[in-house]
PQR file of N, CA, C, O and H, with PARSE charges and radii, in Angstrom:
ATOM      1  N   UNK A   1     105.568 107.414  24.685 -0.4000 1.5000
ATOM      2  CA  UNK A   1     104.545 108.403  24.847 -0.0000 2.0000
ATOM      3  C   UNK A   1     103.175 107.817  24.539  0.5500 1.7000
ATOM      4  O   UNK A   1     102.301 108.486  25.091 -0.5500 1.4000
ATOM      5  N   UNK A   2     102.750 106.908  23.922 -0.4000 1.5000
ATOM      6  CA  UNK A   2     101.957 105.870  23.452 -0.0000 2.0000
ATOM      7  C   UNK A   2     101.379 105.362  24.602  0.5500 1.7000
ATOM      8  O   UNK A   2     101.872 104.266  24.868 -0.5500 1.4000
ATOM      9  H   UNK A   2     103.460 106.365  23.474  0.4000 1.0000
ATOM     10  N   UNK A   3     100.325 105.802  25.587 -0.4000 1.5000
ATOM     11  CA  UNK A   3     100.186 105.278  26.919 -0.0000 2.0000
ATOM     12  C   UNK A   3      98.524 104.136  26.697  0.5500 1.7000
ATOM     13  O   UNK A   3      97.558 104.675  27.236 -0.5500 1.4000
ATOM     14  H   UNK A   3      99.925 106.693  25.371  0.4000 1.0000
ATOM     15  N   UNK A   4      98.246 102.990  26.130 -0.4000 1.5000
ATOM     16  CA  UNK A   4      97.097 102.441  26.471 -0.0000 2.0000
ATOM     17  C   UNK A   4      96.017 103.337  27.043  0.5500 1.7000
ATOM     18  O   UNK A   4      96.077 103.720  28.211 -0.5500 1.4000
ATOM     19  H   UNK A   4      99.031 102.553  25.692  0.4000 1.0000
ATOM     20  N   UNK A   5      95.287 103.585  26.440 -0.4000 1.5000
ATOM     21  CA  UNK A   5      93.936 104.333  27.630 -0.0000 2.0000
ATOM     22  C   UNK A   5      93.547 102.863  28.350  0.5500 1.7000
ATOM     23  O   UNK A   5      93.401 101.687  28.017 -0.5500 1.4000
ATOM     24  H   UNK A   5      95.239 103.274  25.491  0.4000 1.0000
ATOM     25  N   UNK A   6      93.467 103.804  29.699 -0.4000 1.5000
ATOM     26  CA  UNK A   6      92.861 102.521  30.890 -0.0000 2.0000
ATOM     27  C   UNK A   6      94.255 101.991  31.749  0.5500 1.7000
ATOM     28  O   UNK A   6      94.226 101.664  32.936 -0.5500 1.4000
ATOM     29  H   UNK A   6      93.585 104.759  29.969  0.4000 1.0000
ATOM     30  N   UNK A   7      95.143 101.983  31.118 -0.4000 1.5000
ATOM     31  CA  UNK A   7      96.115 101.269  31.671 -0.0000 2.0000
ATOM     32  C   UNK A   7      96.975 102.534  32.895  0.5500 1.7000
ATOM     33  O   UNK A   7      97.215 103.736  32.783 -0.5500 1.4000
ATOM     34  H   UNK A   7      95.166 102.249  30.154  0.4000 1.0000
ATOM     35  N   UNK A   8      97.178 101.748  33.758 -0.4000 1.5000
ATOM     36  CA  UNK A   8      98.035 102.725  35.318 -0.0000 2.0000
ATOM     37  C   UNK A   8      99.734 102.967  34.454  0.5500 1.7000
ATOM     38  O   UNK A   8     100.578 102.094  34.252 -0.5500 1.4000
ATOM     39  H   UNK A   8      96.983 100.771  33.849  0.4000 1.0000
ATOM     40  N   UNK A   9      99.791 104.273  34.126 -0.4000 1.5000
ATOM     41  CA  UNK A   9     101.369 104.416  33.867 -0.0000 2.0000
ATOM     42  C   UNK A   9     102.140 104.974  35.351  0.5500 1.7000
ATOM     43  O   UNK A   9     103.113 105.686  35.100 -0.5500 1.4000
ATOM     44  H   UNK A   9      99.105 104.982  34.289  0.4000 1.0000
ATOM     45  N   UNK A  10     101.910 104.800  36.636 -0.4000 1.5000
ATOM     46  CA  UNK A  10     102.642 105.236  37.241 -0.0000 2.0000
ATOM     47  C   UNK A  10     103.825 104.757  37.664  0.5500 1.7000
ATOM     48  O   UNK A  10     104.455 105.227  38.612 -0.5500 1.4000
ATOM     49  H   UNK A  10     101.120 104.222  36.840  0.4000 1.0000
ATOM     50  N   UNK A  11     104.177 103.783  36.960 -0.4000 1.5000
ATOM     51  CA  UNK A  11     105.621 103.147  36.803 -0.0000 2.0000
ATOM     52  C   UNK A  11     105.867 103.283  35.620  0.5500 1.7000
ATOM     53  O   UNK A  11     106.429 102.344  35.056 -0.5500 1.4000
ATOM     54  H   UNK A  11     103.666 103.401  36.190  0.4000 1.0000
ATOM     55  N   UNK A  12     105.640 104.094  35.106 -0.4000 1.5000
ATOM     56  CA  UNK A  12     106.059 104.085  33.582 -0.0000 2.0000
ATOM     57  C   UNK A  12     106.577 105.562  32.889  0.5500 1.7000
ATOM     58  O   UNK A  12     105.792 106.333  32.337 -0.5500 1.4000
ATOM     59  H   UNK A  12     105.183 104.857  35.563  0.4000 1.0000
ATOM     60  N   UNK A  13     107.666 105.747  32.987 -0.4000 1.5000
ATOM     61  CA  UNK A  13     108.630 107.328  32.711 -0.0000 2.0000
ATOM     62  C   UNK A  13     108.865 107.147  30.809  0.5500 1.7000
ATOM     63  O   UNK A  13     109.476 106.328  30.121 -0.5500 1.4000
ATOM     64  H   UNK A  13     108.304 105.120  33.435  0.4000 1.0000
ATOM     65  N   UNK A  14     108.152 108.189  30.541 -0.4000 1.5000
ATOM     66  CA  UNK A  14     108.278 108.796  29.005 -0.0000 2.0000
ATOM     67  C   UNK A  14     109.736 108.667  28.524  0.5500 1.7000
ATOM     68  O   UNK A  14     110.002 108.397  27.353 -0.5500 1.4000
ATOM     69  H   UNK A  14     107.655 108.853  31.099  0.4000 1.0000
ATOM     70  N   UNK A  15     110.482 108.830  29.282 -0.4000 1.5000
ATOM     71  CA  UNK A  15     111.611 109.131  28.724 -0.0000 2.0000
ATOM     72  C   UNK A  15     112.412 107.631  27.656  0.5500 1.7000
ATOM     73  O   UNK A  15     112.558 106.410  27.715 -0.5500 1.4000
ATOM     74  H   UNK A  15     110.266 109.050  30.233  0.4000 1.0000
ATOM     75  N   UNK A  16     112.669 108.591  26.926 -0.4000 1.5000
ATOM     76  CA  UNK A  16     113.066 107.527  25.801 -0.0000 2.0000
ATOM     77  C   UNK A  16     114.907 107.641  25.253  0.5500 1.7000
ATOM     78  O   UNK A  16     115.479 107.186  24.263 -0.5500 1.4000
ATOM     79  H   UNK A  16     112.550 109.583  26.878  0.4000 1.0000
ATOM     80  N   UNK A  17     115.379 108.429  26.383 -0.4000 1.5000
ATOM     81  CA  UNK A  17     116.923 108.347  26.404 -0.0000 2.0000
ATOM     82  C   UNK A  17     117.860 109.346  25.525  0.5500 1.7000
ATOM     83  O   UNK A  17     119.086 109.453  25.494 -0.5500 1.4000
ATOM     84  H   UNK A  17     114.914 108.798  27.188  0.4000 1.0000
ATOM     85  N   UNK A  18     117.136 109.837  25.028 -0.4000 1.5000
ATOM     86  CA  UNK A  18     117.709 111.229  23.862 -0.0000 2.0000
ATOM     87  C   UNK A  18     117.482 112.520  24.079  0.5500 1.7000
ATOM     88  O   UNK A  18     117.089 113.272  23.187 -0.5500 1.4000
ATOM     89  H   UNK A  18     116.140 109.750  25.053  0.4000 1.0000
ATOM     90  N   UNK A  19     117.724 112.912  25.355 -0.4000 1.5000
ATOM     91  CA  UNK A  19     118.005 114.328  26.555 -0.0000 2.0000
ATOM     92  C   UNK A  19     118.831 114.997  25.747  0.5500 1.7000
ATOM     93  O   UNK A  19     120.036 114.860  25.537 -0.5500 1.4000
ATOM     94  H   UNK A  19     118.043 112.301  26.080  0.4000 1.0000
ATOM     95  N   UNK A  20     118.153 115.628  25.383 -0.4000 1.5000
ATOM     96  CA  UNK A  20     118.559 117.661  24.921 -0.0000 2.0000
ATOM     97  C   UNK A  20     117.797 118.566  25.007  0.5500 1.7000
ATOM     98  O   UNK A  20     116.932 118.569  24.130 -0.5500 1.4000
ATOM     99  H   UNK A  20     117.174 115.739  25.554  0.4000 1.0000
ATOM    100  N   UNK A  21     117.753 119.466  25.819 -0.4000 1.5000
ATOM    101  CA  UNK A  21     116.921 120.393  25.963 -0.0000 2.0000
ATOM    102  C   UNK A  21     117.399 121.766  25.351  0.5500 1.7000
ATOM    103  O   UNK A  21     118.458 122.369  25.180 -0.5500 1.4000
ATOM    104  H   UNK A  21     118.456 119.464  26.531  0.4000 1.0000
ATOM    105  N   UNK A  22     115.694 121.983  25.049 -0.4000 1.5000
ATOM    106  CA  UNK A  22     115.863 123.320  23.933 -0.0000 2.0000
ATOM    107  C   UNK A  22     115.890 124.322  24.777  0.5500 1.7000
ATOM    108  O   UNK A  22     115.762 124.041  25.969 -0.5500 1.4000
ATOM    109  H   UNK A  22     114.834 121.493  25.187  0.4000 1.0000
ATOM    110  N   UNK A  23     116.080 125.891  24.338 -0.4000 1.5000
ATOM    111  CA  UNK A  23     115.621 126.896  24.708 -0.0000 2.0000
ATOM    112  C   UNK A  23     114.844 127.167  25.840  0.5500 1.7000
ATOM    113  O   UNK A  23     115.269 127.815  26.797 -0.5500 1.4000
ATOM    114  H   UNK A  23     116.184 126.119  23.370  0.4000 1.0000
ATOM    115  N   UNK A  24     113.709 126.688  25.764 -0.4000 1.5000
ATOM    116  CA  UNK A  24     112.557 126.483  26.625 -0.0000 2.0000
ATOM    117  C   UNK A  24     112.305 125.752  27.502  0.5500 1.7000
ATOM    118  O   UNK A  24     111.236 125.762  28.113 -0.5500 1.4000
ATOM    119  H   UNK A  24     113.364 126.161  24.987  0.4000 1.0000
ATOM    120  N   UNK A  25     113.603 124.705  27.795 -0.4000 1.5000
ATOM    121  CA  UNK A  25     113.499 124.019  28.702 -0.0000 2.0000
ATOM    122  C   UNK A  25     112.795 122.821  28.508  0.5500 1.7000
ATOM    123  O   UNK A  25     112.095 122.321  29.387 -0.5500 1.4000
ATOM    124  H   UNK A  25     114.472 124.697  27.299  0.4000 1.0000
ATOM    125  N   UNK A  26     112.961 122.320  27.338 -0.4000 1.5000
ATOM    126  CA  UNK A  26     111.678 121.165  26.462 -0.0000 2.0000
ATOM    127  C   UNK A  26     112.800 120.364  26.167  0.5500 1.7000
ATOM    128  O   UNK A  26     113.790 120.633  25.486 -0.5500 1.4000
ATOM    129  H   UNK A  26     113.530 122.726  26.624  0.4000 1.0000
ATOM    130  N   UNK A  27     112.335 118.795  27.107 -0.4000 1.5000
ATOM    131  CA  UNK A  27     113.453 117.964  25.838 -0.0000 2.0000
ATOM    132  C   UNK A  27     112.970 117.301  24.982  0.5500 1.7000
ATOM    133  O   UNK A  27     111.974 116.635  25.264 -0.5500 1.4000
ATOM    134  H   UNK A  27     111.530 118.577  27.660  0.4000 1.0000
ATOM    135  N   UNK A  28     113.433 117.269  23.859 -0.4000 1.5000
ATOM    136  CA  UNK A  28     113.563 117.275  22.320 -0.0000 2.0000
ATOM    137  C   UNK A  28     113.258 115.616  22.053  0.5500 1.7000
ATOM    138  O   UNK A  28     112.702 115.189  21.041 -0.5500 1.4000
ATOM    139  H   UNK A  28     114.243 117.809  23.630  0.4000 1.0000
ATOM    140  N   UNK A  29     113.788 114.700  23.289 -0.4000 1.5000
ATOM    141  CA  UNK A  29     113.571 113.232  23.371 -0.0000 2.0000
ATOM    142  C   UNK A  29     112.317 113.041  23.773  0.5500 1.7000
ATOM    143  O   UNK A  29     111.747 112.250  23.021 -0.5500 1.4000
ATOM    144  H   UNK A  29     114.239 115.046  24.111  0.4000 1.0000
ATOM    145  N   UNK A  30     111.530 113.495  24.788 -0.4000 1.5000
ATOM    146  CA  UNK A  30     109.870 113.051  25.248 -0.0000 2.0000
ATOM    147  C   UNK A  30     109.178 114.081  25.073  0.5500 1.7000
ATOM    148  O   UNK A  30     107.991 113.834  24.862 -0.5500 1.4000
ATOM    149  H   UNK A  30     111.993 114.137  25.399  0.4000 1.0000
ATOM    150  N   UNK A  31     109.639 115.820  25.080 -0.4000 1.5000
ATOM    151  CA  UNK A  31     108.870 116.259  25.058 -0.0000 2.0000
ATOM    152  C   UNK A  31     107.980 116.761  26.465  0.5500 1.7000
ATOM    153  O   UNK A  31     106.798 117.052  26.647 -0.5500 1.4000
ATOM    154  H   UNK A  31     110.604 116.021  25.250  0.4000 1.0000
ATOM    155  N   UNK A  32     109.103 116.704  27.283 -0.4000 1.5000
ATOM    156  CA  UNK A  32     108.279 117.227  28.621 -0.0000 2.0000
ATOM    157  C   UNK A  32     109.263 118.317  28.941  0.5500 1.7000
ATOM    158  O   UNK A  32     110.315 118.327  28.302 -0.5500 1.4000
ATOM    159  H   UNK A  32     110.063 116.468  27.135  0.4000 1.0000
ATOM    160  N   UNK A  33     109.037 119.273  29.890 -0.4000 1.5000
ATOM    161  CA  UNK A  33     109.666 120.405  30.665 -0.0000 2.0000
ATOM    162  C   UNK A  33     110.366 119.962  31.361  0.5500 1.7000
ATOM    163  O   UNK A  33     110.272 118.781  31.694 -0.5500 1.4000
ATOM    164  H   UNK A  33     108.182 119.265  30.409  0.4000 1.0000
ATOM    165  N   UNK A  34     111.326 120.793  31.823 -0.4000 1.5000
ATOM    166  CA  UNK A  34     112.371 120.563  32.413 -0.0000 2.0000
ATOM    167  C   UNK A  34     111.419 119.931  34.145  0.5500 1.7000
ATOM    168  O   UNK A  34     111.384 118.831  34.697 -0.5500 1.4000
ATOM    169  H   UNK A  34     111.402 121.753  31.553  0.4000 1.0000
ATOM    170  N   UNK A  35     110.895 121.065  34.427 -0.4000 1.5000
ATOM    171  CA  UNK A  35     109.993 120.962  35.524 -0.0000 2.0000
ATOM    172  C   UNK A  35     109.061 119.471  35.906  0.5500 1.7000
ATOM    173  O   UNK A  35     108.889 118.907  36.987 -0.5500 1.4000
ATOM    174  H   UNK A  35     110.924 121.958  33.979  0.4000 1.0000
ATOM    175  N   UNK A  36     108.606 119.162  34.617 -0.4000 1.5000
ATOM    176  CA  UNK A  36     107.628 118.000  34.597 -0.0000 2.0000
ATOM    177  C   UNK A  36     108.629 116.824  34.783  0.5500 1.7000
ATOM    178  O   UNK A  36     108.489 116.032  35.715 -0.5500 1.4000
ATOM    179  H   UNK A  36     108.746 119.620  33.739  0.4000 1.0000
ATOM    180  N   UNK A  37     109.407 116.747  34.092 -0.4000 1.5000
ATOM    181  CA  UNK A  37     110.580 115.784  34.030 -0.0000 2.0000
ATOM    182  C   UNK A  37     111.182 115.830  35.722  0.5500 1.7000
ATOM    183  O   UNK A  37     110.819 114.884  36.422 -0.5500 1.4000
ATOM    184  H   UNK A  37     109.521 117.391  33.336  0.4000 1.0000
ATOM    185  N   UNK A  38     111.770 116.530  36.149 -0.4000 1.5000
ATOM    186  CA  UNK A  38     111.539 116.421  37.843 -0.0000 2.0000
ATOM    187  C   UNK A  38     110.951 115.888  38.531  0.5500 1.7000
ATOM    188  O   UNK A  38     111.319 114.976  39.272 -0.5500 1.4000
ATOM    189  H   UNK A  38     112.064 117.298  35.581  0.4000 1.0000
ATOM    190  N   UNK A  39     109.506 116.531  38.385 -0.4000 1.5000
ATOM    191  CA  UNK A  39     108.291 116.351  39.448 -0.0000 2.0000
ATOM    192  C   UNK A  39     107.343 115.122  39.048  0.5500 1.7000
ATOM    193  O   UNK A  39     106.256 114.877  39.572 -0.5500 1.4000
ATOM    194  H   UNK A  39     109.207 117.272  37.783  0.4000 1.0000
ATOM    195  N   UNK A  40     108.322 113.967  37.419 -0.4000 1.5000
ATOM    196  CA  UNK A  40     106.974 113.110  37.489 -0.0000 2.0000
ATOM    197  C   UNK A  40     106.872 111.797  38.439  0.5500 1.7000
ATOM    198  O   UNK A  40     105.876 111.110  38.209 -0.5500 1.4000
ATOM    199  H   UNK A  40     109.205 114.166  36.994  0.4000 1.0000
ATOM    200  N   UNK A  41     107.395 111.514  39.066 -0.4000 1.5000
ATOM    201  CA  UNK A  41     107.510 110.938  40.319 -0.0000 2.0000
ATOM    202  C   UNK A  41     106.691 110.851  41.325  0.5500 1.7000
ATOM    203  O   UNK A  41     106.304 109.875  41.968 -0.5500 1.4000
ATOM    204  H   UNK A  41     108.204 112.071  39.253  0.4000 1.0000
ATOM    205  N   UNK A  42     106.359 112.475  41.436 -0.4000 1.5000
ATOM    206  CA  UNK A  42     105.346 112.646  42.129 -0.0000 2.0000
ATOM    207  C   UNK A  42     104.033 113.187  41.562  0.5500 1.7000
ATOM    208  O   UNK A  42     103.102 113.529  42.291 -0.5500 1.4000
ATOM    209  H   UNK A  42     106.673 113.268  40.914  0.4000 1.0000
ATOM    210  N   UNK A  43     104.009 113.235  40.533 -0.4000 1.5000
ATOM    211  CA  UNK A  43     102.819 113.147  39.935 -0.0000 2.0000
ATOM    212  C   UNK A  43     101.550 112.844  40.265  0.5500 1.7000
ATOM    213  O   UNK A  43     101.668 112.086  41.228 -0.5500 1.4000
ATOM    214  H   UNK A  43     104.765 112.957  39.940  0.4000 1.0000
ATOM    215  N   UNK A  44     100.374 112.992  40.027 -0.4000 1.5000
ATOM    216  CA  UNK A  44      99.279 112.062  40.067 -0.0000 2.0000
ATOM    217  C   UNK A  44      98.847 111.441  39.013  0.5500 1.7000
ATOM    218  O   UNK A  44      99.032 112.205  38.066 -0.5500 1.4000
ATOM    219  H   UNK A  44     100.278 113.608  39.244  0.4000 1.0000
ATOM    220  N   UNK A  45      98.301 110.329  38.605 -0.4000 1.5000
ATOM    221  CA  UNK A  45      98.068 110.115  36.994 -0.0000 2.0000
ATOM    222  C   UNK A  45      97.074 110.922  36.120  0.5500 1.7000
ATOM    223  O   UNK A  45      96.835 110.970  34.913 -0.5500 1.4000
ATOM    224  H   UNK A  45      98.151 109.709  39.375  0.4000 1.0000
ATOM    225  N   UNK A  46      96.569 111.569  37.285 -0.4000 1.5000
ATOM    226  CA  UNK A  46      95.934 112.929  36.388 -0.0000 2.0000
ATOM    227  C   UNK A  46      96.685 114.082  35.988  0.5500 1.7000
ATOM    228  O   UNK A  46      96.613 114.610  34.878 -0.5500 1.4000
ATOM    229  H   UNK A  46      96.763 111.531  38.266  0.4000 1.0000
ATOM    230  N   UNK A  47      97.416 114.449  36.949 -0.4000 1.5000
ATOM    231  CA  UNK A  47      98.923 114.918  36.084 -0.0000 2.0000
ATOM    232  C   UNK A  47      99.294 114.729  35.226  0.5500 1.7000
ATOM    233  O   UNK A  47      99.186 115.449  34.233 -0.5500 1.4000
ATOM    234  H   UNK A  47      97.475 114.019  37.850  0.4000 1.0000
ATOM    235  N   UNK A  48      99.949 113.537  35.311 -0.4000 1.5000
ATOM    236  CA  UNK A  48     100.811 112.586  34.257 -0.0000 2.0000
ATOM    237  C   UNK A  48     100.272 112.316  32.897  0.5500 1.7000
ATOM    238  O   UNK A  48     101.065 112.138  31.973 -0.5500 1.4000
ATOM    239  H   UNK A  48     100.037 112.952  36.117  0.4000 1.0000
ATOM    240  N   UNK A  49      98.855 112.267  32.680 -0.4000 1.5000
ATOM    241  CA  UNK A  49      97.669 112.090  31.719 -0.0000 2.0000
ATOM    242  C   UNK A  49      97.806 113.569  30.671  0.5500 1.7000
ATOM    243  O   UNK A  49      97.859 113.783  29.460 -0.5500 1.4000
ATOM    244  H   UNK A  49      98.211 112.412  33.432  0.4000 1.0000
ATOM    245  N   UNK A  50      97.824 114.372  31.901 -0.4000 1.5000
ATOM    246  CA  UNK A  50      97.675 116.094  31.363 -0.0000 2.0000
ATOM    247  C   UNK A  50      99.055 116.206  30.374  0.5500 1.7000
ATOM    248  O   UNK A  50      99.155 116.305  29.151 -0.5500 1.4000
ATOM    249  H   UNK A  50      97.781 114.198  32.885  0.4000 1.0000
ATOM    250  N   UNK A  51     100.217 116.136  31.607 -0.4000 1.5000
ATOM    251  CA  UNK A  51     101.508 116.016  30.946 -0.0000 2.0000
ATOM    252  C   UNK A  51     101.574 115.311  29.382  0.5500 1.7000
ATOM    253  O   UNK A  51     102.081 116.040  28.530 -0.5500 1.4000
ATOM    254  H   UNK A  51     100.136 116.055  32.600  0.4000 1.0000
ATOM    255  N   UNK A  52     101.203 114.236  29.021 -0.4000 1.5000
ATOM    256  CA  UNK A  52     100.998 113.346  28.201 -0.0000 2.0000
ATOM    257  C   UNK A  52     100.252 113.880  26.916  0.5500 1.7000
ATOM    258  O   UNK A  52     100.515 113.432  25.800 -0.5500 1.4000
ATOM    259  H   UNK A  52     100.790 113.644  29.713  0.4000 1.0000
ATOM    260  N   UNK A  53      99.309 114.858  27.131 -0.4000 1.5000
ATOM    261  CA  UNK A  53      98.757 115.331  26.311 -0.0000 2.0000
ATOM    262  C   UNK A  53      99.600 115.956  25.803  0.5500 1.7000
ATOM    263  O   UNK A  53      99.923 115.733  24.636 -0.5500 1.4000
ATOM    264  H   UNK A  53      99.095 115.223  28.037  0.4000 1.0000
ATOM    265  N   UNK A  54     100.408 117.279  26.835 -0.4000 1.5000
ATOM    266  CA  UNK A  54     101.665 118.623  26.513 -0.0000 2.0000
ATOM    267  C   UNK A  54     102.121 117.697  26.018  0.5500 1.7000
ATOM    268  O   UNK A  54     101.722 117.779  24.857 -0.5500 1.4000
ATOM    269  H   UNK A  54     100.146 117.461  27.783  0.4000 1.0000
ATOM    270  N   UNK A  55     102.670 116.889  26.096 -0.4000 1.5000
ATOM    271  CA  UNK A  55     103.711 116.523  25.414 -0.0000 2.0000
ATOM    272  C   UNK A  55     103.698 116.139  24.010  0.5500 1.7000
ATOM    273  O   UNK A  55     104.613 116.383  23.224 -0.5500 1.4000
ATOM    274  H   UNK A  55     102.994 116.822  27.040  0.4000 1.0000
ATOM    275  N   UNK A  56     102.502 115.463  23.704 -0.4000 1.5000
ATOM    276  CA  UNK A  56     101.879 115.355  22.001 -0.0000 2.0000
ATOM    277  C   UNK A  56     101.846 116.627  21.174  0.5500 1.7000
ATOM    278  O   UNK A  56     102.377 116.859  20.088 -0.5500 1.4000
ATOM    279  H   UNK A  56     101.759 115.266  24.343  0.4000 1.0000
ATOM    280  N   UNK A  57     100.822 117.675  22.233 -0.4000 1.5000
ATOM    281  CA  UNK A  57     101.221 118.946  21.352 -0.0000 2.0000
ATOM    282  C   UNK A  57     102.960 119.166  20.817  0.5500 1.7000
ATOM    283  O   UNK A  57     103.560 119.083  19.745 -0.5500 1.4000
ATOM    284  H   UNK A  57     100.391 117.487  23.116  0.4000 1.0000
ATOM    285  N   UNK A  58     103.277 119.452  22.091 -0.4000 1.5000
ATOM    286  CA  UNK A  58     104.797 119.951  21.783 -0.0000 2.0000
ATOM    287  C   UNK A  58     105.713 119.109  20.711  0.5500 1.7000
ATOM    288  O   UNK A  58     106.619 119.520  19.985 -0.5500 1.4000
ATOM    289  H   UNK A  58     102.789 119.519  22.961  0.4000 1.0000
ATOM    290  N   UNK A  59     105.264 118.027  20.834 -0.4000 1.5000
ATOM    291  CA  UNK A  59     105.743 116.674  19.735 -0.0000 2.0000
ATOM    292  C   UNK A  59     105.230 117.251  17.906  0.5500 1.7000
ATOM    293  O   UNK A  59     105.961 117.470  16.941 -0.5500 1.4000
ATOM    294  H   UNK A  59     104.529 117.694  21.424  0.4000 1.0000
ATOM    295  N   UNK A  60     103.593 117.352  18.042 -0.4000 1.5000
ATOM    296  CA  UNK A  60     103.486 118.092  16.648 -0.0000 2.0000
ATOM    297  C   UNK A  60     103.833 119.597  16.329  0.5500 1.7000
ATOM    298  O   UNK A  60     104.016 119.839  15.136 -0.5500 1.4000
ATOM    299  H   UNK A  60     102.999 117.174  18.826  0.4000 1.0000
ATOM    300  N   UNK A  61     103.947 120.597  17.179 -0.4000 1.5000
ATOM    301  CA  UNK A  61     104.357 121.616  17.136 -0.0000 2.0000
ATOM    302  C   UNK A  61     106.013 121.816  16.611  0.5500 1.7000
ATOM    303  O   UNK A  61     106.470 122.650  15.828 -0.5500 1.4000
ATOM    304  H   UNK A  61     103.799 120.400  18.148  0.4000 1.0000
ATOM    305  N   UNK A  62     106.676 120.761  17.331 -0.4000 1.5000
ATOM    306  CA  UNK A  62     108.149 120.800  16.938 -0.0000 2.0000
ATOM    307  C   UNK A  62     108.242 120.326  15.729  0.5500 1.7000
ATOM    308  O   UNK A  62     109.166 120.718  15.017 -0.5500 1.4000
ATOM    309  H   UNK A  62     106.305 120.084  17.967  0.4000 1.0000
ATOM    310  N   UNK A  63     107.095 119.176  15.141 -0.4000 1.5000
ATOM    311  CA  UNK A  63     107.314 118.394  14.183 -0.0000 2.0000
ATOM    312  C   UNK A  63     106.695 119.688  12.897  0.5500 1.7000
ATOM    313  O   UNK A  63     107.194 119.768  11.774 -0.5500 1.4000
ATOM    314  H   UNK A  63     106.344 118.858  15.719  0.4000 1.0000
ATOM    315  N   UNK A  64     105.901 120.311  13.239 -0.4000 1.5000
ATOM    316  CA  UNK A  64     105.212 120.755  11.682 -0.0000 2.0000
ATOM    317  C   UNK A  64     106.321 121.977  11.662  0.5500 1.7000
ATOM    318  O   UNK A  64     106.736 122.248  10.535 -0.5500 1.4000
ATOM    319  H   UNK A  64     105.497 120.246  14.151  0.4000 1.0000
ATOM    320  N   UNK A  65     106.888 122.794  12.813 -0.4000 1.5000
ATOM    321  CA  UNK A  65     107.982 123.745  12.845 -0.0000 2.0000
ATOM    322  C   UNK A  65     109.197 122.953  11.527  0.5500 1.7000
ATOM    323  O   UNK A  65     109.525 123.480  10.464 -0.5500 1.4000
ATOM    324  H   UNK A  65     106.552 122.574  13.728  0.4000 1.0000
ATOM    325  N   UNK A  66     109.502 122.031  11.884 -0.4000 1.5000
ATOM    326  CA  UNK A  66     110.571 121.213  11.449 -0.0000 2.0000
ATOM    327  C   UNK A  66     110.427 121.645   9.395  0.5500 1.7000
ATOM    328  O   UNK A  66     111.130 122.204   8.554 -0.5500 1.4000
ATOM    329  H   UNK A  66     109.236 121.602  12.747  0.4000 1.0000
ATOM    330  N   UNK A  67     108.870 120.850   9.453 -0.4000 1.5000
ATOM    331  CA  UNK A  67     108.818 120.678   8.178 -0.0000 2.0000
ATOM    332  C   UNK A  67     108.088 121.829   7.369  0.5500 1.7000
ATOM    333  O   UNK A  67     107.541 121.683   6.277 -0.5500 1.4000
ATOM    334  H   UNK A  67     108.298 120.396  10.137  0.4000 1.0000
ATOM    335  N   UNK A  68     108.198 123.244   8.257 -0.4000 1.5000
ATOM    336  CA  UNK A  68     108.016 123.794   7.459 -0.0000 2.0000
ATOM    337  C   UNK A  68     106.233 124.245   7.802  0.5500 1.7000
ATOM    338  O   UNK A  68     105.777 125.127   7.073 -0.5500 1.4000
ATOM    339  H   UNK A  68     108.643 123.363   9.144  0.4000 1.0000
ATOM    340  N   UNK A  69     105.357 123.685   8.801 -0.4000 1.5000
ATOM    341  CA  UNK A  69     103.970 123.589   9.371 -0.0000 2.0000
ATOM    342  C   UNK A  69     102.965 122.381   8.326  0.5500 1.7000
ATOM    343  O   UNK A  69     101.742 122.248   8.282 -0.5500 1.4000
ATOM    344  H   UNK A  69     105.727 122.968   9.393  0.4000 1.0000
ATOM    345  N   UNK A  70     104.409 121.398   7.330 -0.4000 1.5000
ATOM    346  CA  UNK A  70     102.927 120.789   6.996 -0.0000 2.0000
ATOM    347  C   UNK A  70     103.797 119.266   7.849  0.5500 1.7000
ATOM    348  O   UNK A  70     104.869 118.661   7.844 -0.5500 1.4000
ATOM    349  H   UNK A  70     105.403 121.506   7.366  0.4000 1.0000
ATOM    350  N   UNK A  71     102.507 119.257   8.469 -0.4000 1.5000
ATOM    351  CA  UNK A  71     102.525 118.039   9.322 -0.0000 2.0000
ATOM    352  C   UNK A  71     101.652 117.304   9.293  0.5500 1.7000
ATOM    353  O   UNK A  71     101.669 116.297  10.001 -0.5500 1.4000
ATOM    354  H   UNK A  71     101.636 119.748   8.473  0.4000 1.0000
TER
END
């Protein structure tokens, strides 16, 4: 999830191999939607950039949930 600013990730898939999806359709391994996870292929890297952001939120959101909100 760590993407270089500047650098082209369009060969480069978040996924980090630990697929479980929650409730919401969020997996728990990158942190993208079920939907995004589909469609990043076709993405644009302005997409993919946007996505990248969701996905940090959803990363601290799950994380401060976890511990209770201190994160």
């Amino acid at each position: 999830m760590n993407m270089p600013s500047g650098q082209n990730n369009s060969h480069v898939i978040p996924c980090i191999r630990n697929c479980c999806l929650d409730q919401q359709d969020i997996c728990l391994g990158c942190f993208r939607h079920l939907d995004e996870i589909l469609a990043w292929r076709v993405m644009s890297e302005a997409e993919q950039q946007a996505c990248y952001t969701k996905m940090r939120q959803r990363k601290c959101a799950h994380l401060a949930k976890l511990s209770g909100g201190a994160v």
